[in-house]
N, C-alpha and C positions, 0 to 999 in steps of 0.2 A: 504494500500500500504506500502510495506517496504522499507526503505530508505537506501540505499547503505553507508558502512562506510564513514564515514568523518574522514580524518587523523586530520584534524586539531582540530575537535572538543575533539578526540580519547588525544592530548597533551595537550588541555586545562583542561579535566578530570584528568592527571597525575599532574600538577602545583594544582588543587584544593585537590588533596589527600594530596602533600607534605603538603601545608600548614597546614592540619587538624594533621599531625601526626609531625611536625616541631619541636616542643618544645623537643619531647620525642629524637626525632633524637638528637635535638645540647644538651639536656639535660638543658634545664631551665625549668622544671617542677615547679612548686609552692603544687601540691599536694603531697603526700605520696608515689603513685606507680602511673607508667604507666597506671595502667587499673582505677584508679580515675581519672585522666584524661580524659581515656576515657569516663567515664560515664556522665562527668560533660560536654562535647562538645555538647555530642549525647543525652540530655537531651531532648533539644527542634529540631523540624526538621532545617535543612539547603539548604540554597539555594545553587545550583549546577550551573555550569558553561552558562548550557543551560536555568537557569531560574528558573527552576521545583525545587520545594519543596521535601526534601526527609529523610525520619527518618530513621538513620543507629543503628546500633547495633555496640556497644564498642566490641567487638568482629571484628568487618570489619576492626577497624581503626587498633586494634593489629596484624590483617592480612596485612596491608596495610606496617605498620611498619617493618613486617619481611621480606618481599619483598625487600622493598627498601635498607634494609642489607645486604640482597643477592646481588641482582641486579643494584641499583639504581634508578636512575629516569626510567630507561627504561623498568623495570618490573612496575612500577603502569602505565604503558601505556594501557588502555584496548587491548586484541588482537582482540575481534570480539566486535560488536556494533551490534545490533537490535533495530529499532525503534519500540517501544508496540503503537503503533496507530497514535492520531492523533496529529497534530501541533500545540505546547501550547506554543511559542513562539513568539513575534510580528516580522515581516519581516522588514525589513530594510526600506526599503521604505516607509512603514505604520508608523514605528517609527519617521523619518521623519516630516511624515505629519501632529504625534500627539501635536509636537512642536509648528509649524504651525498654526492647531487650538489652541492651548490653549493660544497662543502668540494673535490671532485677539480675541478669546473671551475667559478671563481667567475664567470665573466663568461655563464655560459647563463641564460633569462629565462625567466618565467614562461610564454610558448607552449612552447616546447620541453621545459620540468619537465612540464609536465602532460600532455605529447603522450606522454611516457617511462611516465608513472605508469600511462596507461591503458592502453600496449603490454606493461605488467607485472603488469595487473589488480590493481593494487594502491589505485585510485579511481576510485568510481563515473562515467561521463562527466556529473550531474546536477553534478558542483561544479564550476564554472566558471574560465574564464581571469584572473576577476578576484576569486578568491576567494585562486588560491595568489598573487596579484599583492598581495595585502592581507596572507597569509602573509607571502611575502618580506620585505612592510616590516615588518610588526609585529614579526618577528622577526631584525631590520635583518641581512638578507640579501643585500640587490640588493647591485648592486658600485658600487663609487665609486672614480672616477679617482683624488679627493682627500678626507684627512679632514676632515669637515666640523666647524666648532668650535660646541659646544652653547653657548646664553642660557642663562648661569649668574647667577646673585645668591644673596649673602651672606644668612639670613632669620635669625630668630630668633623664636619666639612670646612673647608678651607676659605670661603666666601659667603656672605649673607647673604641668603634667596636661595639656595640651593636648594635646602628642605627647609622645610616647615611640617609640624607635629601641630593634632591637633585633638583633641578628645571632651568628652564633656563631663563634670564634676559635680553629683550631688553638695545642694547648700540649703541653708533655712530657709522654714519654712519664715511668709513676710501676711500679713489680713491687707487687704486692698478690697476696700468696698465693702467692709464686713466678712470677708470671704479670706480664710485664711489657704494659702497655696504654696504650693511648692517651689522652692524655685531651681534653677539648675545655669550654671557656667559653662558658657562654649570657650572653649578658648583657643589661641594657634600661636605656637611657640616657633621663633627660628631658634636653629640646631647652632650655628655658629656662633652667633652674637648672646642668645638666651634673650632677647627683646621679646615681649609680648606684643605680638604685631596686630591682635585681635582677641578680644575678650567683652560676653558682653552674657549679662544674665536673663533669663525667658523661662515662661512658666511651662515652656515645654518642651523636650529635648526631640525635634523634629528634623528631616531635611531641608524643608524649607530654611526654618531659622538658621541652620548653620549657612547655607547658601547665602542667607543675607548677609551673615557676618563676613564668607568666604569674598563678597566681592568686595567685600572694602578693606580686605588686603590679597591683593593678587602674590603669588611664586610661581617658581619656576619648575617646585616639585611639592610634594607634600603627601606626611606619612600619617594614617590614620589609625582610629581604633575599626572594632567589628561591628558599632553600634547601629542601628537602624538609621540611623540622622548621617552615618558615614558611608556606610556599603549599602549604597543605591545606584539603580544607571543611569539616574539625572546625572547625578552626581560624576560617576565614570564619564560623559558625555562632554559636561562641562567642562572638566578639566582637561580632554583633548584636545576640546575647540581650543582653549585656552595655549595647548603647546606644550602643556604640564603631564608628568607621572603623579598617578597616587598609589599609592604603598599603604597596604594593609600589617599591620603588627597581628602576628602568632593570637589567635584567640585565645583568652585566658591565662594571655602571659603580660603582666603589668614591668615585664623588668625591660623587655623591650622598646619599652616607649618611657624609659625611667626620664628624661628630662622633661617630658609636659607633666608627669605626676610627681615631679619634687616640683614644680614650678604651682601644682595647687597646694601642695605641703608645705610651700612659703608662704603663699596669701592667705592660708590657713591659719598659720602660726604668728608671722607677722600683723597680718589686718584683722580677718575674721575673728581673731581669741579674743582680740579687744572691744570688740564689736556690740552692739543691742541690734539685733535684728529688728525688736517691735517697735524700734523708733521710726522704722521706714514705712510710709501708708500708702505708698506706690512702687510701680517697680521703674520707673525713672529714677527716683530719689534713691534708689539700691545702685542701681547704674551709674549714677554721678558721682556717688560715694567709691562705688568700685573702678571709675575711669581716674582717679587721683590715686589709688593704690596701688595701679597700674604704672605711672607716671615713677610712685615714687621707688618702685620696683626695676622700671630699666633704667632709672641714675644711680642705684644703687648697686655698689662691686660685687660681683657673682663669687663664689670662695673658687668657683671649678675651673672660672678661664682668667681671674687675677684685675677682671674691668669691669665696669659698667656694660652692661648692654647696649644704653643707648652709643657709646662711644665706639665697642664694636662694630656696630651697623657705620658711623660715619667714614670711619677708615676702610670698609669695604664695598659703601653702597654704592660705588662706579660702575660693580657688576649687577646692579640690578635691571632690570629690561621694566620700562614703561608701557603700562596701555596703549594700541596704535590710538584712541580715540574712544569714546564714553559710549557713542553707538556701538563700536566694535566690542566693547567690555557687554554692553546687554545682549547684545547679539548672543554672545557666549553663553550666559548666563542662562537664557532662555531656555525653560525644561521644554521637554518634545513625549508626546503622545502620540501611538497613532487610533486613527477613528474614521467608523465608515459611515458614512453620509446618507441620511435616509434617505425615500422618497418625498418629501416635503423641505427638503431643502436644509432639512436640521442635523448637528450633532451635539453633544452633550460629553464634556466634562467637567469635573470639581463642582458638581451639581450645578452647572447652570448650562442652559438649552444655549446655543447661537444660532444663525443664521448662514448660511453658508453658498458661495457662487453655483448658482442652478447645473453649471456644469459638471458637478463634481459628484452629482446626485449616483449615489450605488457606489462608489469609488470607496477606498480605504486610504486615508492620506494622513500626512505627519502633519501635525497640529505645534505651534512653538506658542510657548506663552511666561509672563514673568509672572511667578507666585505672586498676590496681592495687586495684580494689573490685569486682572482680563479683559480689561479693555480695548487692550493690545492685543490681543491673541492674531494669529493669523495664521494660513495654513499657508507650505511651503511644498514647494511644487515647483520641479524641472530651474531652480534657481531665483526662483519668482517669489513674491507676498500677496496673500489675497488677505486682504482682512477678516477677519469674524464680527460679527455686531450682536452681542446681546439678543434672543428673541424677545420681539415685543408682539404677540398674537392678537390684542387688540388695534395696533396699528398697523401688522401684517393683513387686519382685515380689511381694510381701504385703502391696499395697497394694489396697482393697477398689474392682474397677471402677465408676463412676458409671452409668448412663443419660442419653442429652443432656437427656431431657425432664424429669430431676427435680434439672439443677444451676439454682442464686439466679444466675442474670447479672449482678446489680445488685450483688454483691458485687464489692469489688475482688481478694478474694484465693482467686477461685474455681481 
């Protein structure tokens, strides 16, 4: 059976390509030329977005490279997708359930998981013994007599903007309105300097709110936790457009990412001990209090690199790369859905209906929009903008019907 494209999976292929061909784009190579690079990636096979094993030829990724010169992100987007057979993927639900058992019984192995899963019709028998086998590990399941000790080293990057860290920190609860709520710190740490280049508290640890926080300080890379607000494919999407890696930290390993989690163990111990939470009766007034701790945080000497942060950042921000332009920064920024277009002209997301160019009607098209601006929304097509408009059904009804054969195509705002 053949499986109809999947858009989404179609952009998590174009995010896996960037990152394979990323170095040669921003030019931090460490070999001689582009094509020893390649050779050195495509040495051993790589795991692809959907799981599957696959050994490329240095060749595909300098294909891959001149694409995205041309085009950008939008040309390593596959245009058609074919599934070659059977489903070598674990289903959601099965994954699940693999938790589950190895959680009531840690020492059962992957024959036995997968012998249960298809006694429960909960996976196809096409995904193999050596597929939940690569499960297990990747999601270090198997059992271990003893804890094995990870190759750790001390790293630090050589210039400011290279990475940035970034994770989000339970804090106090604050009453706003009578309503007392929780709050939580996004923050984004650079790796060189230790400046806090973004930090801002919200009642709720989302992707959108980091998004918000993420574009008002752009890099060049940036290492993440696993949280919901982090490993998303808005998120994956953005930061190509952008020209950026992002880097996921070992789930459930806090020592990985130990410079953004001493960097809340400071404002903990310095700001927050000192603190009354109940004096704040908004969460502005928490924010302005916390954008001065911030402040007084990157003038102050780091014990691990012997400077201030903020002074790090001056003596190296020559390497930093500006925005081409504030359109070009939204551009980026813009999440993408795709949605197919009814017979009445409508599509609908984030619960509200639009309107949409009659042409489009039955089509399935990528939808771009900025969280808290749908106003803006507009679909995107062959390099074009059509706008979206709000439906208004009482004004759509004194509205004079067209005929297909007498709408301008060519216009954008048909």
């Amino acid at each position: 059976m053949v499986k109809q494209k999947d858009p989404q999976s179609a952009q998590n292929m174009a995010i896996f390509k960037f990152s394979l061909i990323a170095p040669v784009i921003q030019g931090t190579l460490s070999e001689p030329s582009a094509m020893a690079y390649y050779r050195r990636v495509t040495e051993e096979s790589l795991t692809r977005p959907d799981g599957s094993q696959f050994h490329y030829n240095p060749k595909t990724l300098e294909k891959w490279a001149e694409q995205y010169k041309k085009g950008g992100l939008e040309a390593l987007v596959p245009k058609e997708r074919s599934d070659k057979g059977s489903v070598r993927v674990i289903p959601e639900e099965a994954a699940a359930q693999i938790f589950r058992i190895k959680e009531e019984f840690p020492r059962l192995g992957a024959v036995q998981i997968r012998l249960r899963l298809l006694e429960k019709g909960l996976m196809p028998a096409s995904v193999s013994e050596r597929t939940v086998q690569r499960f297990l590990k990747n999601n270090r399941l198997r059992f271990k007599a003893a804890t094995v000790i990870k190759d750790r080293k001390a790293f630090e990057t050589a210039s400011f903007g290279e990475i940035w860290m970034a994770d989000t920190c339970y804090f106090p609860y604050i009453k706003e309105n009578g309503v007392r709520r929780r709050t939580y710190l996004m923050c984004i740490v650079d790796d060189h300097s230790r400046l806090i280049v973004g930090a801002r508290l919200f009642y709720e640890d989302t992707a959108i709110n980091f998004q918000t926080l993420f574009k008002r300080a752009i890099a060049t890379k940036i290492y993440l936790d696993h949280g919901s607000a982090y490993e998303n494919s808005q998120l994956g999407f953005i930061c190509a457009s952008l020209g950026c890696l992002y880097l996921h930290a070992p789930v459930r390993d806090g020592a990985a990412k130990a410079k953004i989690e001493r960097t809340f163990s400071t404002l903990k111990t310095r700001w927050l001990a000192g603190l009354d939470p109940s004096q704040f009766t908004t969460l502005s007034e928490f924010n302005a209090a916390l954008a001065d701790a911030v402040r007084m945080h990157n003038l102050t000497v780091n014990s691990s690199t012997g400077a201030a942060p903020m002074d790090r950042y001056l003596s190296s921000q020559s390497c930093t790369k500006m925005p081409q332009s504030q359109e070009w920064l939204n551009e980026s920024f813009m999440n993408r859905l795709q949605r197919k277009v009814k017979n009445d002209a409508t599509l609908r997301f984030n619960k509200t209906m639009f309107d949409a160019p009659m042409h489009f009607i039955g089509q399935t098209v990528e939808v771009r929009f900025l969280p808290g601006a749908l106003g803006d929304a507009y679909i995107y097509h062959e390099g074009r903008h059509y706008p979206l408009r709000v439906t208004n059904k009482t004004e759509n009804s004194r509205v004079r019907r067209q005929s297909a054969l007498s709408v301008d195509y060519s216009r954008h705002d048909v």
